[in-house]
N, C-alpha and C positions, 0 to 999 in steps of 0.2 A: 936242454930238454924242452919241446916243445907243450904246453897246456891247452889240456884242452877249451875253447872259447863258442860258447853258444848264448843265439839272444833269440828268442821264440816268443810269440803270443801263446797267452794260455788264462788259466785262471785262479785267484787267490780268494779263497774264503766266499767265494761266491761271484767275484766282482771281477772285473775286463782289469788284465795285469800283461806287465811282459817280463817275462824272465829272463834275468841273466846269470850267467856261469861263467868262470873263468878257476880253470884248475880247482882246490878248493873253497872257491869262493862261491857265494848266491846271493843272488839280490831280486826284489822284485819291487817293480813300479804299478801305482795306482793312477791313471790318465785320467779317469773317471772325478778321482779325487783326487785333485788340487796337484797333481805330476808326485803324489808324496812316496818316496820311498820305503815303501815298509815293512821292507825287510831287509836285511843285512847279517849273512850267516857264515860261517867257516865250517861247512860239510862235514870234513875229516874229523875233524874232534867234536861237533856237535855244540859251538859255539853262536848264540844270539846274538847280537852285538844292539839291537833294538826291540822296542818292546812291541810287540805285537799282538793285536787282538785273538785272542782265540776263536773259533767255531761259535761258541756263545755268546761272544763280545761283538760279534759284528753289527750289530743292533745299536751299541751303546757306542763303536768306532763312528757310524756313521751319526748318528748323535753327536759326537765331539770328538771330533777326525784330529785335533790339534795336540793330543796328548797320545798318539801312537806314530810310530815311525820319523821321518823326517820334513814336517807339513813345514810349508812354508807363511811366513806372517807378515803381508802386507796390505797395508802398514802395520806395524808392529805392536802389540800390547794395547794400553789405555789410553783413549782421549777423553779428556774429562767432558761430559758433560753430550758426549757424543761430538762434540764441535772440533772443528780442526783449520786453525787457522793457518793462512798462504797467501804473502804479498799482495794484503786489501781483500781477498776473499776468506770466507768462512767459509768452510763446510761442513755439510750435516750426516754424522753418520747416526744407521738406526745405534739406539743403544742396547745394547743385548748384554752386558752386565746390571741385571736393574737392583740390584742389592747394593749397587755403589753408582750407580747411574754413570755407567760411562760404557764409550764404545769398546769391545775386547778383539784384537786380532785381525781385523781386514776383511778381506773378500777374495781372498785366491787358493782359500788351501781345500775349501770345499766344493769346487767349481769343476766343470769339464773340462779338461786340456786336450788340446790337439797333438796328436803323434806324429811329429814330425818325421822320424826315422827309425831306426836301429840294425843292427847289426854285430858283425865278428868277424876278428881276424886274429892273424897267430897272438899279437901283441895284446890283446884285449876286446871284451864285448862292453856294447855300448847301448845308451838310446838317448831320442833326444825328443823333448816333449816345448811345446809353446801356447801359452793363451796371448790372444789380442785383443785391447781393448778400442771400442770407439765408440761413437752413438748411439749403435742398436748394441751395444752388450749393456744386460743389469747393471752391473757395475757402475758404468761411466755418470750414472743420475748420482752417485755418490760420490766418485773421485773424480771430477771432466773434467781427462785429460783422456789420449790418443797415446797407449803405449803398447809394447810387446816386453814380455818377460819370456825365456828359452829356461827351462833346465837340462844339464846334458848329465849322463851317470855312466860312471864306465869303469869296469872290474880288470883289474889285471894283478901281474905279481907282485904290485903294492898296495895291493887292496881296492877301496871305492874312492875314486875321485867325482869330487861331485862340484857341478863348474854351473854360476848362476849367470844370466846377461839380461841388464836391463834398457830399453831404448824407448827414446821420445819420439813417437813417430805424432806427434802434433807440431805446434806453430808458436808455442807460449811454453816457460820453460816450468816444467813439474817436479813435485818435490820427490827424492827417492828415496824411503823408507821402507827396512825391511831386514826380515830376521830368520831364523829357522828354530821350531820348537822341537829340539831332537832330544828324542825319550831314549834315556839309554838304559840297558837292564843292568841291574848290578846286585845280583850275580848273573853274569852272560856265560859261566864257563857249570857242566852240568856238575855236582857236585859239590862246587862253593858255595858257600852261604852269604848275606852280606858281611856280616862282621869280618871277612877275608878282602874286603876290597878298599882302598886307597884312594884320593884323590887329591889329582894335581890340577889349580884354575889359575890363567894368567891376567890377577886380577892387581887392582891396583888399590881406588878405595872405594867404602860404599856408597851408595848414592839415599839420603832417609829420606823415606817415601811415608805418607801417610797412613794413620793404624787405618782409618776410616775408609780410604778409596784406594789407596795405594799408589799415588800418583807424587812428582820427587816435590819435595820443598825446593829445591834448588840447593840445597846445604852437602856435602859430604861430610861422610865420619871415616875417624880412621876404625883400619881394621882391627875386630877384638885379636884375644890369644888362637882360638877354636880358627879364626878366618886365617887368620896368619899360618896357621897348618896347613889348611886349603892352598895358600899358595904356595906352600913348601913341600906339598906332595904328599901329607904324613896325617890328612885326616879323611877320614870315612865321611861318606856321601850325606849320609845319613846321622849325624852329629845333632842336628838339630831339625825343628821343621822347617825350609825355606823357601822365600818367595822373595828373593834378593837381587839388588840390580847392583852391577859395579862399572866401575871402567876396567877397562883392558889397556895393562900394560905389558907389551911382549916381554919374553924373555929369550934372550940369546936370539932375536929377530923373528920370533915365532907368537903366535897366537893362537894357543891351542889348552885345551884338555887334557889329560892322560886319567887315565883308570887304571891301578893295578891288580892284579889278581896274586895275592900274596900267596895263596895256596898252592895256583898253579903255574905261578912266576911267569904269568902272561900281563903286558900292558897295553891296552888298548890306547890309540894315540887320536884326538881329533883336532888335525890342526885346519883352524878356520880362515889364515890371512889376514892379514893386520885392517883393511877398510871396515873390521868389526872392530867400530870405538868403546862397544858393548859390554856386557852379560848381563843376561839373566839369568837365574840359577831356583829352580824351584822343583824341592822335590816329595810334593802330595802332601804325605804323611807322614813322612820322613818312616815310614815302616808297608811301604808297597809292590817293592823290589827294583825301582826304575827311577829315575831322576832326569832333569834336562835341563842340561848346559844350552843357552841358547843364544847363539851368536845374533849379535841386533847393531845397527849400524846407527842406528839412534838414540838416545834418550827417550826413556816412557815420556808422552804427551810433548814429545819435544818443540811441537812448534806452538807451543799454548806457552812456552816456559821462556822467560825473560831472562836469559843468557846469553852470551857467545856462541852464536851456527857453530863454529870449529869445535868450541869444548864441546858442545852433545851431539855432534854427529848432523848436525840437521845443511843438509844441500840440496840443489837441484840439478835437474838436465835442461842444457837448453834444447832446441829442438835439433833433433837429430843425434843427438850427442847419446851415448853409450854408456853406462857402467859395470862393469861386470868385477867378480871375485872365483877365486877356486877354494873350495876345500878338502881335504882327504881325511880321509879313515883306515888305521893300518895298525897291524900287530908287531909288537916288538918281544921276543921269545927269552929268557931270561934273567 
């Protein structure tokens, strides 16, 4: 049976979006803002799978774009102090947490991206978005370095594949740090509430971060009883309030998420690809209806952090050199 596959310009809550369709799938992309994804629906049953700003919220979306949809975070999380060191250079980001003085989140997820393409064919619809940085982009006075990031998002009968690529298009080799804050709704399915959802994190142990800035001592803890559910599938999202980093240990060669919907024996799956040495796991108020699992290939403040590069995720490109990862979002039905 052939589905149906459309990718259209159009618009979302006010703002330049492209849509995509594939059989009951939907998704829409924000260019304007930072390539973010933000939306991801199942039509037929009237399933969210992301949290999305309302009609009213669009105000507050653009205000802090980083807790709706799937924004991207690079570089990722805290540097203390706004400073970011890099093989004899320091750099200075502004600091825009000033309650803990440090820099929060990057510079890509609220920026304009270029539309590079899009389209549909029987097998799936797609698009594919790129910012470039060099001397005349904002950016570069903060990160100078000369690179391209691509996001590409494409629905088909196993849901949203969503495929990142990062390149050094300079001459000196730059550091590659980066993550996704993807808010996921829980309850996404109409009629569940949260006390009906489950969650499964492929985590290993925690990383203690400080009460004060939230940045890692360098120490891990092992995981409590409540965490140890977490990674056994068997505790609710919503357990306590969190703003938690771990490592990512795959299971069964996977690096992923799952969400269950006990009510209506739906599990959401998001597998991220193991070059996320990561999580961070923080969800508000733990009473808001959404949460985000947020795949991060590095260590909070990782290059301020006197470690092992391999334990916390911290590398570079040299020039020319590429890295890229895939991840999917797909429904499992019983």
């Amino acid at each position: 049976m052939t589905m149906e596959a459309k990718a259209i310009k159009g618009i979302y809550q006010g703002e330049q979006a492209i849509w995509l369709r594939y059989g009951r799938y939907e998704a829409a992309v924000l260019p304007e803002w930072g390539a973010n994804l933000i939306a991801f629906r199942d039509t037929a049953r009237g399933f969210r799978f992301l949290r999305e700003p309302a009609t009213e919220e669009m105000d507050a979306f653009r205000e802090k774009p980083t807790v709706y949809g799937i924004p991207i975070l690079f570089p990722p999380n805290r540097y203390e102090d706004g400073l970011m060191k890099w093989e004899g250079e320091v750099y200075r980001f502004p600091v825009n947490e000033k309650e803990r003085n440090n820099h929060l989140h990057g510079f890509l997820h609220s920026i304009p991206w270029e539309t590079i393409g899009y389209g549909a064919n029987p097998h799936e619809s797609w698009a594919l978005l790129s910012v470039t940085i060099d001397e005349t982009h904002e950016v570069y006075r903060y990160f100078p370095h000369r690179f391209t990031v691509r996001l590409r998002y494409s629905l088909s009968e196993n849901g949203l594949q969503h495929h990142v690529l990062v390149r050094n298009d300079g001459d000196r080799r730059m550091p590659c740090l980066l993550a996704f804050h993807t808010a996921v709704n829980a309850p996404f399915a109409p009629g569940s509430k949260p006390e009906d959802y489950r969650l499964k994190l492929t985590i290993g142990e925690r990383w203690e971060l400080t009460t004060d800035r939230m940045l890692p001592t360098g120490r891990k803890l092992p995981l409590t009883p409540d965490e140890e559910k977490m990674r056994g599938g068997v505790q609710s999202p919503y357990f306590a309030r969190m703003d938690n980093h771990y490592t990512a240990v795959p299971q069964q060669g996977r690096n992923r998420m799952e969400l269950r919907d006990m009510r209506s024996k739906v599990t959401l799956v998001y597998d991220v690809g193991t070059s996320f040495k990561q999580w961070m796991i923080w969800n508000h108020d733990a009473n808001s209806g959404f949460f985000c699992p947020e795949p991060q290939t590095n260590l909070v403040n990782a290059p301020n952090v006197d470690l092992p590069a391999e334990e916390i995720g911290l590398f570079g490109l040299e020039p020319g050199e590429i890295w890229e990862e895939t991840s999917r979002m797909y429904v499992i039905d019983g």
